[in-house]
N, C-alpha and C positions, 0 to 999 in steps of 0.2 A: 693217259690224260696229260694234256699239255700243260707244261708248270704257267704261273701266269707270273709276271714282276712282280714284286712287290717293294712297299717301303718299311722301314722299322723305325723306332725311337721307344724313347723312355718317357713315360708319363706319371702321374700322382694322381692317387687314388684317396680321396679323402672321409675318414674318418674322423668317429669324436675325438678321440685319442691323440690323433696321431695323421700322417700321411704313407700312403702306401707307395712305393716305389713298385712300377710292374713294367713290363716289355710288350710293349705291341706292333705287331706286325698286320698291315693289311695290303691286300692288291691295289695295286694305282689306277688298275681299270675305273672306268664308272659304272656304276652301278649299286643294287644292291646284294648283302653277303650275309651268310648265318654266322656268328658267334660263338667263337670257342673258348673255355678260358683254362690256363695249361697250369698245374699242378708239381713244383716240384718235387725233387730228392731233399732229402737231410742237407744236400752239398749247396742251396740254396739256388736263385738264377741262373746256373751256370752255364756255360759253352753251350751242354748237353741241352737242355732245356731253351734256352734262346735257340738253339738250331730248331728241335723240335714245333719250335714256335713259329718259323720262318717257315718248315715244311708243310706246315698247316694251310699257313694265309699263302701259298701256291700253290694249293688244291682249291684257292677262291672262298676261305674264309678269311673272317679277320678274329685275331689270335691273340691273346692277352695273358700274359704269365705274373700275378701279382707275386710278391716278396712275402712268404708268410712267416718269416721270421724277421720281420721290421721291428718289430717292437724290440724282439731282444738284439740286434746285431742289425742296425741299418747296414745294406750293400754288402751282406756278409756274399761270400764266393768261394768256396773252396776245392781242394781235389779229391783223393778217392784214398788218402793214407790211414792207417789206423788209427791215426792223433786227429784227425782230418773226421770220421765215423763216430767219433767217442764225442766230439764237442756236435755233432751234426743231432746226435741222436739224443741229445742232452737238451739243446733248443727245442725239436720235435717232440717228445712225451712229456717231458718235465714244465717246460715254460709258455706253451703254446693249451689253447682251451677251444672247446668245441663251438662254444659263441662266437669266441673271435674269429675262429676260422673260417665258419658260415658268414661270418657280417663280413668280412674279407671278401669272398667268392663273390655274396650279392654286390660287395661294392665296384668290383673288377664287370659285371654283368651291366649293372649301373651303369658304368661309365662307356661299356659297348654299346647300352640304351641309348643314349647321347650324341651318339655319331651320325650323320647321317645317311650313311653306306651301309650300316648295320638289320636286319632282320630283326625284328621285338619278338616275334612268334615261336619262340622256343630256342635253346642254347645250347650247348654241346661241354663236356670236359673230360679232361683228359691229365691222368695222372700218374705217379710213376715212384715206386716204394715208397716213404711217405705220404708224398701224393698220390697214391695209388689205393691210401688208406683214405685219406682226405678226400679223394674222387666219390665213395661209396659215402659218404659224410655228404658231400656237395648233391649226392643224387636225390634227396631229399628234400631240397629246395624246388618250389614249385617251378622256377624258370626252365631246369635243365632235364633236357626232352631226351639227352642222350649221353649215355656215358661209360668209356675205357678209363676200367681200373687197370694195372698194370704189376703185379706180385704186391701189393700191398699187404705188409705183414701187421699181423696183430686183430686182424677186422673180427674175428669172432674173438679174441680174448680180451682186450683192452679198446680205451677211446684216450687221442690226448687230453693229459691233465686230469686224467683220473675219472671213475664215473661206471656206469655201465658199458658192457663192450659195445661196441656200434653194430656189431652184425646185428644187437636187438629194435634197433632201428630202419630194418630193411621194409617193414611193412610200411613205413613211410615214402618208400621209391614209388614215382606215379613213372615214371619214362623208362629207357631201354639203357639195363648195363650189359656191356662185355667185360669181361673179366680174363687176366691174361696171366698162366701162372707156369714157370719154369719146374718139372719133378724132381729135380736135381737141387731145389734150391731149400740149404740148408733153414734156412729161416722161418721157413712156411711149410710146417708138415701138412702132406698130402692130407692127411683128417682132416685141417682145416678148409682144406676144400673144398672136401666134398659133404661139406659143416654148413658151409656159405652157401653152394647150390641146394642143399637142402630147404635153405631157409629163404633162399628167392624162388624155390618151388611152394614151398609152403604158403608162400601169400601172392602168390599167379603172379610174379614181375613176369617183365616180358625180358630177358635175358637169353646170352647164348656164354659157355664155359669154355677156355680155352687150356688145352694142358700140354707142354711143351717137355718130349723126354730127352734127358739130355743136356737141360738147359739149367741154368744156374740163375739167380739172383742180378738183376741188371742185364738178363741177357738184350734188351732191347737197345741197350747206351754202349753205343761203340768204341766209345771213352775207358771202358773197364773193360778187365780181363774176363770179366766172364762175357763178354761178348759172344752171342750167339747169331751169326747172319740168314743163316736161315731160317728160325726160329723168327729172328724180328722180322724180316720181307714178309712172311708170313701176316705177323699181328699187322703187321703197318697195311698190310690189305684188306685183313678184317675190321680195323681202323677206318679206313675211307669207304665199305660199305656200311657201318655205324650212323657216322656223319653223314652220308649223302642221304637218308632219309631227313634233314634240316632243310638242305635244297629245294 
């Protein structure tokens, strides 16, 4: 597929609370484009995920990465150290709530509502260890017709901010998740997976499981050491056949 230009900037996303800071990227062409809204890591907006976001809207969407940890660390950014994981993981479970999350997602959606390049007929997300929990969270919402979780750890034991786990909420999925999970990675015992497929079999989603051996934890962010290249060529193709039913 030919990538297509794009442009980017920073926008503000508003809330009662507060304003969101997110990142969006879309093609300069004209026309119109389906709507994707990108889901971070614990490490907040980062490199990782602004790239992510740019690789999207060159496949001819337009791609929107809101800040879901605004409220507590406006412009938070961080790298990949253990001091760096500990406060990341501290914003993510403890200070961040499933309301706000969702009122988040819809307001990032919102505001790709608004554009006039954008498709209203259904939205795409895409997310990635936290967000990757947050994505199976976001599938719930009537807008998003399609969705790449990414090793999101915790989806059948916990929800942020305390509550029942979210995997109990998959019977609220009306659209298509892919699910993308490293064997190797210590975070996310293989039961849990096949925890989570049981339970988007049990209420007919329309789903496909992805199981990477070999692969660790971020193997998709070429940023970390667990990078795995072939492993992510891989998802990033199951990826753009996900999306192209948006198209």
């Amino acid at each position: 597929m030919t990538e297509r230009a794009i442009e980017t900037t920073k926008v503000k996303l508003s809330q009662d609370d507060c304003q969101i800071d997110a990142y969006l990227a879309k093609p300069t062409a004209p026309g119109t484009y389906p709507g994707i809204v990108v889901l971070q890591e614990i490490f907040g907006v980062n490199v990782h995920i602004r790239d992510v976001t740019e690789r999207i809207a060159k496949l001819g969407y337009v791609a929107i990465a809101p800040a879901l940890f605004q409220r507590q660390s406006p412009g938070f950014e961080t790298g990949y150290t253990p001091e760096d994981i500990e406060i990341g993981r501290k914003y993510a479970w403890s200070q961040t709530t499933v309301p706000q999350l969702l009122s988040d997602i819809q307001a990032a959606i919102n505001y790709l509502k608004s554009l006039p390049n954008v498709k209203t007929d259904g939205f795409g997300c895409i997310g990635f260890c936290f967000g990757g929990h947050v994505a199976y969270l976001a599938a719930t919402l009537a807008d998003i017709k399609a969705t790449a979780s990414f090793y999101g750890a915790g989806i059948t034991s916990r929800t942020p901010g305390g509550g029942n786990p979210t995997i109990t909420r998959t019977r609220e999925i009306s659209g298509t998740v892919y699910a993308f999970f490293g064997m190797d990675d210590a975070s996310i015992p293989k039961e849990q997976v096949d925890e989570m497929e049981a339970e988007l079999k049990k209420y007919n989603i329309s789903y496909r499981m992805f199981r990477y051996d070999g692969s660790e934890h971020g193997f998709f962010c070429d940023r970390r050491a667990s990078y795995n290249p072939k492993a992510a060529a891989d998802a990033w193709e199951q990826v753009q056949q996900l999306f192209s039913q948006l198209l």
